[in-house]
Structures are given as C-alpha cells and as structure tokens.
C-alpha positions as CSV (number, residue, x, y, z in Angstrom):
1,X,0.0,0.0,0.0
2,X,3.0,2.1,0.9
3,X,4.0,2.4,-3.2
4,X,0.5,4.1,-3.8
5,X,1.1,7.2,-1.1
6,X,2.8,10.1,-1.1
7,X,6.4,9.6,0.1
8,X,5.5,11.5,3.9
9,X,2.6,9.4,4.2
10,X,4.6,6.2,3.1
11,X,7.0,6.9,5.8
12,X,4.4,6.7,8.5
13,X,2.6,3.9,6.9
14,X,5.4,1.2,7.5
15,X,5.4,2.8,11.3
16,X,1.7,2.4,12.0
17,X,2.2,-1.6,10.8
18,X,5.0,-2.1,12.8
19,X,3.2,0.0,16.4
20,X,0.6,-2.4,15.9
21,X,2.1,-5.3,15.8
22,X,4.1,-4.9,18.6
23,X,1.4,-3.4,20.9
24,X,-2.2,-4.7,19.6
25,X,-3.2,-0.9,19.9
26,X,-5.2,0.1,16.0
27,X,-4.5,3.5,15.0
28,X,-5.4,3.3,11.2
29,X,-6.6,-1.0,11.2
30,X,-9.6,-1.3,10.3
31,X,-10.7,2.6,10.1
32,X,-11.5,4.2,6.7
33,X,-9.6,7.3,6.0
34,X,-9.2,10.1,3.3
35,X,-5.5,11.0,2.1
36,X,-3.8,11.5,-1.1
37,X,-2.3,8.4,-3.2
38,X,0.1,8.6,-5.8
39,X,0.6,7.5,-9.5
40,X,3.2,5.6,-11.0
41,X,4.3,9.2,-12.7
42,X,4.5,10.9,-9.3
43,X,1.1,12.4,-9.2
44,X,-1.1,12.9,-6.8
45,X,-4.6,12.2,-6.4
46,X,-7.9,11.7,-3.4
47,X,-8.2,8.7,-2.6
48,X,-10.1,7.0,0.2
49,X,-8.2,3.7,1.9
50,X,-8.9,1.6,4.5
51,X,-6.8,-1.1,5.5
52,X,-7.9,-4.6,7.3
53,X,-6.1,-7.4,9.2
54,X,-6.8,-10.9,7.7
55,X,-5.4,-14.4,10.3
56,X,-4.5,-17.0,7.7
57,X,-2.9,-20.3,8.2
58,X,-0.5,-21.9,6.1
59,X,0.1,-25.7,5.2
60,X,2.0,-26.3,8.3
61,X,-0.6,-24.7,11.3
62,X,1.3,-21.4,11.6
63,X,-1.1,-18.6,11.9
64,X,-0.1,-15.3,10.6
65,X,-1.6,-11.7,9.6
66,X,-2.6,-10.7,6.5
67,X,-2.6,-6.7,6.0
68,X,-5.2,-5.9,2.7
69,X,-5.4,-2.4,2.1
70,X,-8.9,-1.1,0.1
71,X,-8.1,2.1,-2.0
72,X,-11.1,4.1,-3.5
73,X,-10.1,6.9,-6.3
74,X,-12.5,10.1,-5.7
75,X,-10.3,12.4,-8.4
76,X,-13.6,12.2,-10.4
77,X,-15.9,13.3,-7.4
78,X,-13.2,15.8,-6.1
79,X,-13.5,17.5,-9.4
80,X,-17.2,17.6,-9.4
81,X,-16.8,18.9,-5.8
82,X,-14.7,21.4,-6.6
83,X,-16.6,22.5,-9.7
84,X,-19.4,22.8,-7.7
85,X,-18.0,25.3,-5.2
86,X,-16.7,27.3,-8.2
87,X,-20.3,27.7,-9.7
88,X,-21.2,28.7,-5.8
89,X,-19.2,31.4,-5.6
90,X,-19.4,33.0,-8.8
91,X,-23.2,32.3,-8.6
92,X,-23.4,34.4,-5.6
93,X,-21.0,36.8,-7.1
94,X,-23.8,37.9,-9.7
95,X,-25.4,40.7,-9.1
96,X,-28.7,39.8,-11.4
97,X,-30.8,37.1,-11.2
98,X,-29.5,33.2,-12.2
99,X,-31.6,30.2,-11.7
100,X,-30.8,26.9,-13.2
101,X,-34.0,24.9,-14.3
102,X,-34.6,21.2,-15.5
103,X,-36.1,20.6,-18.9
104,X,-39.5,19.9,-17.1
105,X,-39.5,22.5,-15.0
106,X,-37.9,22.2,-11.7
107,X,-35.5,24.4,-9.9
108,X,-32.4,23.2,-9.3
109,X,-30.8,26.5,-7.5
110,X,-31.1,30.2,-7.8
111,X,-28.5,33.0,-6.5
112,X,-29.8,35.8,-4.2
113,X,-30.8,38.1,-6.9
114,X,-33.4,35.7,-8.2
C-alpha cells in the first residue's frame, strides 16, 4: 500500500504496521480514511483507503496476519466537488438574477438576486 502514497505518508505507513504489531493498539486498522495516493508518474490524487487485518494459516498450522489495504479513487468526485463550489461562488458573485431549471421545470438552484 506504501508504493500508492505520497512519500511523507509512506514513511508513516510502514510505522503504524509495525506499532501495531508490537502493541495490539489500531490507530489506522480497520478505520476508513481520506488522504492523497500517488501514481506511478509521481502524481497525486484523493483517494479513500482503508486497511484490514486478515489471520490466515498456512500448510504447516502457523497462523499469521494478512494486511489488505482497500483504496477508493474520488479524483472524479473531487472535481465535481470542486466545480461545484466554483459555480457557488461565482453564482453568488452575480449581481442579477440566475436560476438553473430542468427541462420539465424544476429548480435546481437560484442565486440571491433571483
């Protein structure tokens, strides 16, 4: 999971695996969080990730943990998002009436001119 982070999240990612096992206490295990995740080119994107503790055993009896990290990409959503507060702002920013209305009819949203 470590590869798809940011390399100051990376860093603490390794530590959080290692406080756990050695003290049982779950700081991140199990918990779904928001950060930012990283593409093979470097980039950055949101992402959602939560990761979850497995007990397998192999052939032989010995149990062990299995660490399986879930990762969600919101850049999609975070665009919309942030599109969204764009058109806010500069719909409130207009100083005559603007109201967005469906094809049958319904109002969608207005600015405080309308």
């Amino acid at each position: 999971v470590s590869i798809l982070m940011p390399d100051n999240v990376a860093q603490n990612h390794d530590g959080y695996l290692k406080r756990y096992a050695k003290t049982g206490v779950k700081t991140v295990m199990g918990k779904e969080f928001d950060t930012m995740g990283k593409r093979f080119d470097g980039s950055e994107f949101p992402i959602s990730i939560a990761i979850r503790e497995q007990h397998v055993t192999n052939k032989l009896g010995v149990q062990s943990a299995l660490y399986i990290g879930y990762v969600t990409d919101y850049s999609e959503q975070y665009v919309v998002e942030q599109a969204n507060k764009l058109n806010g702002v500069i719909k409130d920013m207009v100083i005559f009436p603007l109201i967005s209305i469906t094809v049958t009819g319904k109002i969608l949203s207005f600015n405080s001119a309308a």
